[in-house]
C-alpha positions, 0 to 999 in steps of 0.5 A: 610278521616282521615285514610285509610279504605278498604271494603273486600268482601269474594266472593265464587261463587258469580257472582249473588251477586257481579253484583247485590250488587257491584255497591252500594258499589262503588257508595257510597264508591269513597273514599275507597280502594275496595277488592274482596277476592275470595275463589277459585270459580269455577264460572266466577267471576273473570273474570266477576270482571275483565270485569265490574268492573276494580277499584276493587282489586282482591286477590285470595285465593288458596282454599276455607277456609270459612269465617274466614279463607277467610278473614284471609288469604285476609286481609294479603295483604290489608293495611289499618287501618281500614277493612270493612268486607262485604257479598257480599249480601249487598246493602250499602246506601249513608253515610255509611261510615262517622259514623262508622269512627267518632265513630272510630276517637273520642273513642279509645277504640272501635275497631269493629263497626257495623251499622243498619242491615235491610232486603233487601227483606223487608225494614221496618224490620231488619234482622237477622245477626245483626239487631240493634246490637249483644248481648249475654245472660248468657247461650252463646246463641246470639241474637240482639236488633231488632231480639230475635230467629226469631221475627224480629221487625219493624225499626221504629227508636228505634234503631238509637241511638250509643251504645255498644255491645257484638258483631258486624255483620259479614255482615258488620263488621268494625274492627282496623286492629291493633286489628285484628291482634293483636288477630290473626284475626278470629279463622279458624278452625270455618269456618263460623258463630260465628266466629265475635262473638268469635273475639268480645269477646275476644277483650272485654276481654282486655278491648275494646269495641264494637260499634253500629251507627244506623247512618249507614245503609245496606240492607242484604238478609242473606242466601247467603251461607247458609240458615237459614234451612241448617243442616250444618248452624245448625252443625256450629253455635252449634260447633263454639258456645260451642268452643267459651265458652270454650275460653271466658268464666271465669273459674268460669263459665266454667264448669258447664255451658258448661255441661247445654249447651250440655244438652240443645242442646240434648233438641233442637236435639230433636226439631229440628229433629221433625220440620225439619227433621233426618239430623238437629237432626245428625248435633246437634250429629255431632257438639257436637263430632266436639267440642271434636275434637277440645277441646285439641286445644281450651284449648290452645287458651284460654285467659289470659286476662279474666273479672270477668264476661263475659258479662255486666248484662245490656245486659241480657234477661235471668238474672234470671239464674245466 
């Protein structure tokens, strides 16, 4: 390989994951640095890494700082000019690799690269962080090519193509080291979920460009952490996604906007208390109160450098809104 890429996997308990997902990872990575960075688990993973798998580098975090600031802290210790950011619940397949580098080496301009996301649990559908490629509609609300909600669409190779993106996985997550710490890595104080997205975003406002390889592809189970009918998962994905709007978004849009999203997010409040119970209708409460706490600071991590629009019409389900 041209240049020097690192595959970090955040490990916070995860003993399970790592035995089952790291051997893959070795296997049909020979020619890459390996890093675990573990959060302070509480299980035996270190010294199950230690005992089984002694190629693996280990950096120990001090505390459990989620996700983003998991890897923030990690990734200051690992040199190398490309990351790869892996759940530990991925099962990697032979020539991951190769695409997502070729995309790098022939188009400066594209800093983040995802490949093709399927289930582990069933391999002919993709799954639902990331599946063929994130994008974003004119209301902030993510979703993917291959999974729109919780519909999950077949593979059946309509997404093998290289494209760009609004936004790449966390799962899998191939970033320039330069680009991430020129934005100053993951915003921390989102903890977990979205936090790829607002990275994403913001590296499209100074001009770069997010990518997709259908040549590459990863089994992901999704839900390691947290599944998908957690009431904190609920509480994260709504504060994260209105402080990363009141960051990104232009001015123009900003305000009103912000104000239809708070008011959508009552409606679904309500929907999702009815169907999964009082602590999903608290953790809309409780987001909307945490995205006030944390205003004054991200008002001042807006950025300078905004497009005319946030988003490129071709990716919108939902044009008819603006």
């Amino acid at each position: 390989m041209p240049h020097k890429l690192a595959v970090a996997i955040l490990n916070w308990n995860g003993k399970n994951w790592l035995e089952k997902f790291l051997p893959s990872v070795i296997q049909f990575s020979q020619k890459t640095d390996i890093y675990v960075i573990d959060n302070l688990s509480t299980d035996d993973s270190i010294e199950f890494l230690k005992h089984n798998f002694p190629t693996v580098t280990i950096i120990s975090n001090d505390k459990n700082y989620g996700f983003a600031g998991g890897y923030n802290e990690g990734l200051k210790k690992i040199d190398a000019d490309y990351y790869c950011l892996l759940n530990s619940d991925v099962e990697v397949t032979e020539n991951w690799i190769d695409p997502v580098l070729e995309l790098f080496e022939n188009n400066s301009e594209i800093v983040a690269v995802q490949p093709k996301i399927l289930s582990y649990d069933n391999k002919k559908f993709f799954e639902f962080a990331g599946a063929g490629g994130g994008l974003i509609d004119n209301l902030g609300y993510p979703y993917c090519r291959g999974r729109v909600f919780d519909n999950l669409e077949e593979d059946k190779g309509q997404y093998d193509d290289e494209t760009e993106i609004f936004w790449a996985s966390g799962c899998c997550f191939f970033i320039r080291s330069k680009d991430f710490w020129e934005q100053k890595g993951f915003d921390a104080r989102f903890f977990a979920h979205q936090e790829e997205i607002d990275l994403c975003w913001r590296l499209i406002n100074t001009g770069k460009k997010i990518f997709y390889t259908g040549k590459s592809t990863v089994y992901h189970v999704g839900g390691g952490t947290l599944n998908k009918q957690s009431a904190q998962k609920t509480y994260l994905n709504i504060r994260n996604n209105l402080s990363m709007m009141l960051k990104n978004l232009p001015f123009a849009k900003l305000i009103w906007l912000i104000f239809f999203r708070l008011c959508l997010d009552g409606i679904a409040g309500i929907y999702f208390g009815f169907k999964h119970g009082f602590p999903h209708l608290w953790a809309v409460v409780r987001a909307h109160f945490g995205f006030y706490a944390q205003l004054p600071g991200t008002i001042r991590l807006r950025q300078t450098h905004q497009k005319a629009s946030f988003y490129q019409s071709k990716w919108l389900i939902f044009k008819h809104f603006l």
